[in-house]
C-alpha positions in Angstrom: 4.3 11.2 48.7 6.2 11.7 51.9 3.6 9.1 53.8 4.2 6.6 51.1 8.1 6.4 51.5 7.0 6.5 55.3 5.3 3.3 54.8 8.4 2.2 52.8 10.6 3.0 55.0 8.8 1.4 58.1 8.1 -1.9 55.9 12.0 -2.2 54.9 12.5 -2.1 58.6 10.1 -4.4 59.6 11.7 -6.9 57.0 15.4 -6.0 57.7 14.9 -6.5 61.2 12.9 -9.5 61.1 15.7 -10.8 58.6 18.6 -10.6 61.4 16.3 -11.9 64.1 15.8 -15.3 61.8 20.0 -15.4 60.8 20.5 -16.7 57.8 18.3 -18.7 56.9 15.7 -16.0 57.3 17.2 -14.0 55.1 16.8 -16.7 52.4 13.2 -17.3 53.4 12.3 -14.3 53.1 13.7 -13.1 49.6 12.4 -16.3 48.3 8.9 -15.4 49.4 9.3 -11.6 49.1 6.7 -11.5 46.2 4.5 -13.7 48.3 4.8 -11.3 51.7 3.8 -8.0 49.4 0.3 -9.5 48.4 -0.7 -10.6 52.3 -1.7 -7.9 54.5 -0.7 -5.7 55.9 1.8 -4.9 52.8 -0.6 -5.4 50.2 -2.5 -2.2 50.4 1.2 -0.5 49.9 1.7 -2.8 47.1 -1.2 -2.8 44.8 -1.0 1.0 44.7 2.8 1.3 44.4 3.1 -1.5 41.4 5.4 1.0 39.3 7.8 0.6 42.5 8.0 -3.3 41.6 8.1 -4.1 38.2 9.3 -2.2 35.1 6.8 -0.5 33.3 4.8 0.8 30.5 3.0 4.0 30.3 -0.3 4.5 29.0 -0.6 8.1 28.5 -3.3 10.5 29.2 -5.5 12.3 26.6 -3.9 15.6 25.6 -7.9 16.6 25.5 -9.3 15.5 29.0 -13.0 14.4 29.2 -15.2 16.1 31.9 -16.9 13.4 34.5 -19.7 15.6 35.3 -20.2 15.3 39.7 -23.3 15.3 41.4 -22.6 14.4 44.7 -25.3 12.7 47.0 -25.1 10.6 50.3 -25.9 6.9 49.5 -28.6 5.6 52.1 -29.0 2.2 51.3 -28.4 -1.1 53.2 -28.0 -4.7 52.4 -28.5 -8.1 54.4 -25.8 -10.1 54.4 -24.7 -12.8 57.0 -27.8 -12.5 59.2 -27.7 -8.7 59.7 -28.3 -5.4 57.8 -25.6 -3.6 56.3 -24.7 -0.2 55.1 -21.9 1.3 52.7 -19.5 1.8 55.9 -19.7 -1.5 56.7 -18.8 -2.9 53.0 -16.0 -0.6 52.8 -14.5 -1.8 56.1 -15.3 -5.4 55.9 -14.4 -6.0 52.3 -11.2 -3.8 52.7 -12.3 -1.1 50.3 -9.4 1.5 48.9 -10.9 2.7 46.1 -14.6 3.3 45.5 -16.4 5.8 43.0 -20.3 5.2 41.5 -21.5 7.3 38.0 -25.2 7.6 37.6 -27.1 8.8 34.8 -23.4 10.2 33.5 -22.2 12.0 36.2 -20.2 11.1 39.4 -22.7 10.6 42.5 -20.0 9.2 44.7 -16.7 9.0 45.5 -14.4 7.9 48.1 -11.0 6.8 49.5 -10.9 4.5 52.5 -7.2 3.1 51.9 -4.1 4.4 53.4 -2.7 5.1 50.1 -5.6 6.1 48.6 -7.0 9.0 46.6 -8.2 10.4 43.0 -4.7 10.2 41.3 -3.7 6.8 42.7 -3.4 4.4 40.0 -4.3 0.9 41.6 -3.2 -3.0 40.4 -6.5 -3.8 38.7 -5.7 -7.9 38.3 -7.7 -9.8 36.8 -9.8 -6.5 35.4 -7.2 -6.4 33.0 -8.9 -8.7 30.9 -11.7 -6.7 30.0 -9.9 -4.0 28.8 -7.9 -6.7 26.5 -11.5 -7.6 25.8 -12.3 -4.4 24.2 -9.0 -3.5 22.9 -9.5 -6.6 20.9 -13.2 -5.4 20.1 -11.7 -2.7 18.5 -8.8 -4.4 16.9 -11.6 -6.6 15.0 -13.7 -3.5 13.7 -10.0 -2.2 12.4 -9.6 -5.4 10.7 -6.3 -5.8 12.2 -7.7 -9.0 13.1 -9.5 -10.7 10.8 -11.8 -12.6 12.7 -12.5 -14.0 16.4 -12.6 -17.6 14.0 -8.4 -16.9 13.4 -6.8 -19.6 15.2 -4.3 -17.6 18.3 -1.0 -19.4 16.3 -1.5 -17.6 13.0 -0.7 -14.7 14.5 2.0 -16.3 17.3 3.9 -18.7 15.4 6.0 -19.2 18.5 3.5 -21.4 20.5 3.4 -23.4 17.3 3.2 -27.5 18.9 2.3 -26.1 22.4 -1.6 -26.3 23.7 -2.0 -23.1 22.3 -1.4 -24.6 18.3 -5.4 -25.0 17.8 -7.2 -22.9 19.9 -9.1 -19.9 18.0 -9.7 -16.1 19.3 -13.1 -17.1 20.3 -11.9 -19.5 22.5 -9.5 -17.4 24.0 -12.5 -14.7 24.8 -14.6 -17.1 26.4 -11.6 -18.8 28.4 -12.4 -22.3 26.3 -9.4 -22.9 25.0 -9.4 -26.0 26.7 -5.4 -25.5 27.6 -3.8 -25.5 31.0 -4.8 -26.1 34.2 -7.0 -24.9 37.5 -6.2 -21.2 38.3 -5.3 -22.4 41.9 -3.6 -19.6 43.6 -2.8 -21.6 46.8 -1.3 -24.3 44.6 2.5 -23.4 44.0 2.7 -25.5 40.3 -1.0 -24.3 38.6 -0.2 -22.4 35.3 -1.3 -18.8 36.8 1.6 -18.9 39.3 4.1 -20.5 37.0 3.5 -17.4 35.0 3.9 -14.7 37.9 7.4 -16.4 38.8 8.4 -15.9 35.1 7.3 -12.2 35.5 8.9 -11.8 38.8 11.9 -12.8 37.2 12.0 -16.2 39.1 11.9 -19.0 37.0 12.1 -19.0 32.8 10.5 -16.6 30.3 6.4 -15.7 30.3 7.1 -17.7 26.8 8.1 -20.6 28.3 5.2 -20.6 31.3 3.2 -20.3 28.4 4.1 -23.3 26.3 4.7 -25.2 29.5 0.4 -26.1 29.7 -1.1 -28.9 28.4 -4.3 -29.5 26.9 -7.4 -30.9 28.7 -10.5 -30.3 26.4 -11.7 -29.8 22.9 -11.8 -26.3 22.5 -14.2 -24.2 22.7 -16.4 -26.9 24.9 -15.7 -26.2 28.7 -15.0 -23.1 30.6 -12.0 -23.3 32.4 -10.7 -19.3 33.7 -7.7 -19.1 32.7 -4.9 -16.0 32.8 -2.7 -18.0 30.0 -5.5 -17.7 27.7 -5.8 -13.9 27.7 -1.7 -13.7 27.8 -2.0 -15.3 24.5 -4.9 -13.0 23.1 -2.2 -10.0 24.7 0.2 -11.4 22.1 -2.7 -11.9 19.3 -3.3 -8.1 19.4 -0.2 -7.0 19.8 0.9 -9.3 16.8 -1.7 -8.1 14.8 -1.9 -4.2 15.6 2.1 -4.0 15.9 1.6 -2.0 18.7 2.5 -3.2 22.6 -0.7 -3.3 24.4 0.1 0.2 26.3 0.6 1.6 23.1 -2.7 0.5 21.6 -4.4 1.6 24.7 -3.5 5.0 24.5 -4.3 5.7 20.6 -7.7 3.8 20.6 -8.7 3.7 24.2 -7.4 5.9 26.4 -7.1 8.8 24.8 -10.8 8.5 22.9 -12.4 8.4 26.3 -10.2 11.5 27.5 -8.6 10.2 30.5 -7.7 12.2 32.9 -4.7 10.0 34.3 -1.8 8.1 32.9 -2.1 4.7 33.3 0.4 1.7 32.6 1.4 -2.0 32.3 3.5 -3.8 34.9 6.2 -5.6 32.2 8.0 -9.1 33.2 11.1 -8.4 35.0 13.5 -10.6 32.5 13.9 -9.7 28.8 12.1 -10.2 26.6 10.1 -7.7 29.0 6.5 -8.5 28.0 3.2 -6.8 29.5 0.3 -9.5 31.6 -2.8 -8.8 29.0 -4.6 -10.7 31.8 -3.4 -8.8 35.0 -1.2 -6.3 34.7 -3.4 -2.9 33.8 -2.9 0.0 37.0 -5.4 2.5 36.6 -7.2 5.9 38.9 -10.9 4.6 39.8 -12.4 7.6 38.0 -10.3 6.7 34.7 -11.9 3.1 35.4 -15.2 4.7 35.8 -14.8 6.4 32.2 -14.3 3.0 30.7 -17.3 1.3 32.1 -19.7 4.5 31.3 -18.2 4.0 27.5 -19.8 0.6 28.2 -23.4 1.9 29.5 -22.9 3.5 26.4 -23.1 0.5 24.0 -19.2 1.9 23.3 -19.8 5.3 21.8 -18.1 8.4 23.9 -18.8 11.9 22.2 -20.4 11.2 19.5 -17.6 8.7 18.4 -18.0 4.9 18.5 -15.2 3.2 20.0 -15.8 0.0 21.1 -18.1 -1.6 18.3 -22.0 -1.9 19.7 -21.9 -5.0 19.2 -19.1 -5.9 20.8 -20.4 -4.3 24.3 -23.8 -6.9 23.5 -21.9 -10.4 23.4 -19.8 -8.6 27.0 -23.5 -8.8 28.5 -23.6 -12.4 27.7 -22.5 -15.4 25.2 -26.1 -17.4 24.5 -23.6 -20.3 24.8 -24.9 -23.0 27.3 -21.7 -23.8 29.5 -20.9 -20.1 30.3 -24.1 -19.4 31.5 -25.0 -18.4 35.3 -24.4 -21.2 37.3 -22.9 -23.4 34.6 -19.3 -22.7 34.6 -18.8 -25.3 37.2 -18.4 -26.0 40.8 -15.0 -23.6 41.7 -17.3 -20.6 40.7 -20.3 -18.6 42.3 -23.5 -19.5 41.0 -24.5 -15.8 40.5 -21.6 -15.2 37.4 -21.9 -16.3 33.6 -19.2 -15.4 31.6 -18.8 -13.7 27.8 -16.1 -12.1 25.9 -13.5 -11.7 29.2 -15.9 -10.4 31.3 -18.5 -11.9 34.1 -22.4 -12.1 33.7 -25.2 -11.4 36.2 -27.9 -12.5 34.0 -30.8 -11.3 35.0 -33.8 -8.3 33.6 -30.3 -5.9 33.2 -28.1 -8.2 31.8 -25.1 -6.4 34.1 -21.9 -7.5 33.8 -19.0 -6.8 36.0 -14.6 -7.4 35.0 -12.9 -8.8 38.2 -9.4 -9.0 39.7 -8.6 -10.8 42.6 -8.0 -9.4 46.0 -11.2 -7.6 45.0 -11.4 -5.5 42.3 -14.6 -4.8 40.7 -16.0 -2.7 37.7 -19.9 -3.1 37.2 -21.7 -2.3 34.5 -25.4 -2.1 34.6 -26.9 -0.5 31.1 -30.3 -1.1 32.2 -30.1 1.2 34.9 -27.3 3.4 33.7 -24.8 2.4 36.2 -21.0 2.5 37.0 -19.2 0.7 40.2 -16.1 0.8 40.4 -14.2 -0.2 43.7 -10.5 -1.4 44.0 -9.8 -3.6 46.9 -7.1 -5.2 49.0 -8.6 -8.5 50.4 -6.3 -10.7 53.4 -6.7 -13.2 50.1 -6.7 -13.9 46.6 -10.0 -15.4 46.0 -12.6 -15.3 49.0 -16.2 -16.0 47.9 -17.7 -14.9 50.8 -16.2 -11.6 50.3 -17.6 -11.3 46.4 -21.1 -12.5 47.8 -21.5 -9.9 49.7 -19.8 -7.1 46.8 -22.4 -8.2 44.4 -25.0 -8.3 47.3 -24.2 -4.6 48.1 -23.8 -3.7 44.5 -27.3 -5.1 43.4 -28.9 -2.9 46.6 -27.0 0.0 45.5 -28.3 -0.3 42.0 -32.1 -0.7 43.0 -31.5 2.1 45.6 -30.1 4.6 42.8 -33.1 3.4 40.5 -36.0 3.8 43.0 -34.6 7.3 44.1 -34.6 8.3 40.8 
């Protein structure tokens, strides 16, 4: 689009001129930390919409049969409290940096809308840490197939290549329920923690995604203590892939993306250095409405006309474990006290039983069954992780949902 290679241009500018202002030195500061200065505003709206422009790629095509998101358009009234005063819609959008936002009720499309500057309905957006969950239910399916054999398989019989690393005991199970008891803190501030040793490797800056990888030690028994982790669902990438023989875009399209009739391609940012290899745990860019499809397959205990896609059961243990330490408020004290987690995706707990897949920098996809309920809003926070910023998300998103329910 003509405004996007605006932006471009204007941004190469910015960072040429700067460059030659700082001599040379600068110009070494600043291609050392160019991956840094593209997820800091205000170059990080550009960037998580523009990913393809970044990284090589994967496509996941669109259905050849496109699914109709029925719309039903409606002004959404409600306010929140949050920090001592009462909120509205507006004001989440502005002050939680909103680019993407679309709500399904009852099956059809209520709301939609675009506050980014390089926004709109066919803009496929950096999901993060969402990624997951889609892994989560690629898997799902992968396990009805019987491609794998069983979330008991230990992750090394299927990737003999972490054979002797932390990852040489850990099961499938573990993996989904980020227990493997490998690696470290996912400290994005800290320069050595396992989550950014593995973006440098896919950057292209420092050794293989392999090599990240194997670089972890363990900490824990698995399968005893929560610890979030983007190494563990790299590894359950590389299960499915290993066991479907399929790269994760490609599995996505046959079983996922074109079931649900998506009306979008979508794709997988690959690693930069051969062998090129796809983040199962951050690297999905998808359109909000596509996003929406996905989590009303979900309200749907995982059937989508007429055909079951994701097992039922499957979309149960995503609305909670039954497992003591990833209960609400057990996970530990670097997490909100208002999340569980089960099967790669947060719990709310609660009557509903909601649950929600994350990415940082604030992307959200809530699923509330109870109340037959889709939120989906992409984001492009000043920071990684803020949890004053996902307060008030959830805090909105819970009014929303009782506003939509008591309106009827």
């Amino acid at each position: 689009m003509v405004g996007d290679r605006k932006w471009a241009a204007r941004a190469g500018m910015i960072a040429t001129a700067t460059a030659v202002a700082a001599g040379a030195a600068g110009v070494r500061w600043v291609w050392r930390h160019q991956d840094e200065l593209m997820l800091r505003p205000p170059l990080n709206e550009w960037t998580f919409a523009h990913m393809s422009l970044l990284l090589p790629t994967e496509t996941v095509p669109r259905a050849d049969r496109l699914s109709v998101l029925p719309r039903a358009p409606r002004p959404l009234e409600f306010t929140y409290e949050w920090d001592g005063a009462t909120r509205t819609l507006s004001d989440l959008h502005t002050r939680t940096h909103t680019t993407g936002f679309a709500v399904v009720h009852r099956g059809r499309l209520v709301h939609e809308a675009y506050p980014g500057r390089f926004a709109g309905p066919h803009r496929r957006f950096q999901l993060f840490s969402l990624t997951k969950s889609v892994t989560s239910m690629l898997v799902g399916i992968a396990l009805a197939e019987g491609a794998i054999g069983s979330t008991d398989d230990k992750a090394v019989t299927y990737c003999p290549q972490l054979a002797g690393s932390a990852f040489d005991g850990p099961t499938v199970e573990d993996l989904l329920q980020m227990s493997s008891g490998a690696g470290g803190e996912e400290d994005y501030e800290d320069p050595d923690a396992p989550v950014n040793r593995l973006m440098r490797a896919v950057a292209g800056q420092g050794g293989t995604v392999l090599e990240a990888v194997r670089s972890v030690r363990p900490h824990s028994t698995p399968g005893t203590w929560f610890n979030y982790s983007t190494l563990d669902t790299q590894v359950l990438g590389w299960v499915l892939e290993a066991a479907t023989g399929r790269t994760l875009a490609q599995y996505a399209a046959e079983r996922l993306w074109g079931p649900v009739g998506a009306e979008s391609d979508a794709y997988y940012a690959l690693s930069r250095r051969a062998p090129r290899t796809a983040v199962g745990g951050g690297s999905f860019n998808a359109t909000v409405r596509d996003m929406a499809r996905l989590g009303l397959l979900m309200t749907r205990g995982g059937r989508w006309g007429g055909e079951q896609i994701v097992p039922q059961q499957w979309v149960e243990r995503s609305r909670g474990a039954g497992l003591p330490h990833l209960e609400g408020g057990a996970l530990g004290e670097g997490y909100p006290a208002h999340y569980g987690y089960s099967n790669q995706w947060w719990t709310l707990g609660g009557a509903h039983r909601a649950f929600t897949g994350l990415g940082i920098y604030g992307q959200h996809l809530w699923v509330d069954p109870e109340a037959d309920v889709v939120v989906v809003k992409t984001s492009a926070w000043p920071v990684a992780d803020d949890p004053a910023l996902d307060g008030e998300t959830v805090t909105a998103f819970t009014a929303l949902v009782a506003h939509l329910s008591a309106d009827g």
